[in-house]
N, C-alpha and C positions, 0 to 999 in steps of 0.2 A: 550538445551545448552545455557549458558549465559556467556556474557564477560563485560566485562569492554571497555567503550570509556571514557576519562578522567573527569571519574568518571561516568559513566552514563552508564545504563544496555542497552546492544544490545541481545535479545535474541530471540533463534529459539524456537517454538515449532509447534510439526506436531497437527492439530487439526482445527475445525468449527471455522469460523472466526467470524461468526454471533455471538457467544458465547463466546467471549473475554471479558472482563472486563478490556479496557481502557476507555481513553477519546475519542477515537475515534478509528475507524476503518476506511480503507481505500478499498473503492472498483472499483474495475478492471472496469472503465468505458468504454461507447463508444463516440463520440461526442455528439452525442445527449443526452446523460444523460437519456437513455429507460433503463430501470431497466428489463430486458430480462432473460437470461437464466445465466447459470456458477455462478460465486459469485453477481454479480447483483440480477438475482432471487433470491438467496438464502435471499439476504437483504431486497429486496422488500416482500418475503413472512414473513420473521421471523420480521422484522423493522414497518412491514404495511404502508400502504398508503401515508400519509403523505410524506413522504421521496420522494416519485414519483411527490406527487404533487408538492411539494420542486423546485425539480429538471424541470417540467415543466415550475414553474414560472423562473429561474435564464437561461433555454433555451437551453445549452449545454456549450462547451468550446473547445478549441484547442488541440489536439494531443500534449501530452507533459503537459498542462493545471493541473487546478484542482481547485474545487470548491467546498464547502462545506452544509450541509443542516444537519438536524436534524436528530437523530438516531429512533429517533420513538418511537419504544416499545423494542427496541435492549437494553443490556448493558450500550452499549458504548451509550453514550449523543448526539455524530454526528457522521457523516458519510464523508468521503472527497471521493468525486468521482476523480479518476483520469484515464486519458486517458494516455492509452500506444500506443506503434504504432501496426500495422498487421507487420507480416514479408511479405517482398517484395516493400512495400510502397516506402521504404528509407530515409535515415537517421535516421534506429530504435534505435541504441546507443544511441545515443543523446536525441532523443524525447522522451524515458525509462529512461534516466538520472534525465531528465528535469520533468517527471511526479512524477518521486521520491522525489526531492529536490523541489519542487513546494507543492508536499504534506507537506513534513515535514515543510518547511516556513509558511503554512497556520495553521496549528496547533501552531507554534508558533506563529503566528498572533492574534488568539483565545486564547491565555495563557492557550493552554493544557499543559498537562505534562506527557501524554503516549498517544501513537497510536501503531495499526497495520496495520502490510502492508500484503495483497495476494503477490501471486510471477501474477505478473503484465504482461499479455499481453500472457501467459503459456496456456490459454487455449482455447478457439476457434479462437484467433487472430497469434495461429500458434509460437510464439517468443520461440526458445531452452529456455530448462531453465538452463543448463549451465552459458549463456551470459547472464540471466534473474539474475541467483542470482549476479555473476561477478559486471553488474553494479549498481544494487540495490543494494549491500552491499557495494560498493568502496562507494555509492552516500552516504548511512546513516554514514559511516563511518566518512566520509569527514566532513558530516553535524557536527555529534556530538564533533567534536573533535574544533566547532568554536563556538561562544556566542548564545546559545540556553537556553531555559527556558526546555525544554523535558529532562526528566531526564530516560523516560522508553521507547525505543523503538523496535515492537516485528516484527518478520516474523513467521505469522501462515499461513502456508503449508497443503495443503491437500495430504496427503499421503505420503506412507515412503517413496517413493522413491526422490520426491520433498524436504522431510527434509534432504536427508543424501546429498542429491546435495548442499543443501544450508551450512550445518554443515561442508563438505569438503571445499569450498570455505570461509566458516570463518574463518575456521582455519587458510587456506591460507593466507588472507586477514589480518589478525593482528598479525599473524608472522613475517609478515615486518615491 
């Protein structure tokens, strides 16, 4: 599924994130920037090494945060670690807002011009994905629609069920 933000593609697709061809990818971090298991593994096995060691040297980041390192052997040229909240923590709206719009700032920082984003925090950190795509998309929407250099921004979903959540809520989301 792909839309228009004034001028600029927002698009869903269900599919391996490690296997996108942007400028970067965005992976579901935790504070410490350990490249572990869910989409972290996935980037540390398919990106190799480098990327972990990256992230050792730069040490972690803040809940909400996001920091960026080199994609390895991946596609995508980097990688943006960003840290979503756990559900229960508190104040997860906002620190999911903030790791979205934190990403997409940093990539504009780097003068990329496409990234993807996981649906952030969906999977061992417990966060509905309902409220997961809800603010991730208001956040990219929001982002796109102000002075950015990104002209392609994707949400690559693992599974159909995780796309047709995201694809109803887009819908939603630029019908207004």
């Amino acid at each position: 599924m792909d839309v228009k933000i004034a001028g600029r593609a927002l698009e869903l697709i269900e599919g391996d994130i490690t296997e996108m061809d942007t400028d970067a990818i965005v992976n579901a971090a935790n504070a410490q920037l350990v490249l572990g298991g869910g989409v972290a593994g996935a980037i540390r096995r398919q990106g190799g090494p480098r990327i972990q060691q990256e992230c050792d040297r730069i040490g972690g980041t803040f809940v909400g945060g996001a920091v960026i390192t080199t994609g390895g052997t991946l596609r995508a040229r980097h990688v943006i670690h960003a840290v979503g909240p756990r559900l229960g923590e508190g104040n997860e709206d906002e620190k999911l807002r903030n790791a979205t719009w934190n990403s997409l700032r940093l990539a504009d920082e780097h003068g990329l011009t496409s990234v993807a984003f996981p649906a952030i925090s969906t999977g061992i950190f417990g966060f509905p994905i309902q409220r997961c795509a809800e603010i991730m998309l208001a956040t990219a929407v929001a982002y796109l629609r102000g002075d950015t250099g990104l002209g392609r921004v994707v949400f690559c979903l693992f599974g159909t069920e995780s796309y047709e959540v995201f694809a109803k809520e887009l819908t939603r989301t630029t019908a207004s």
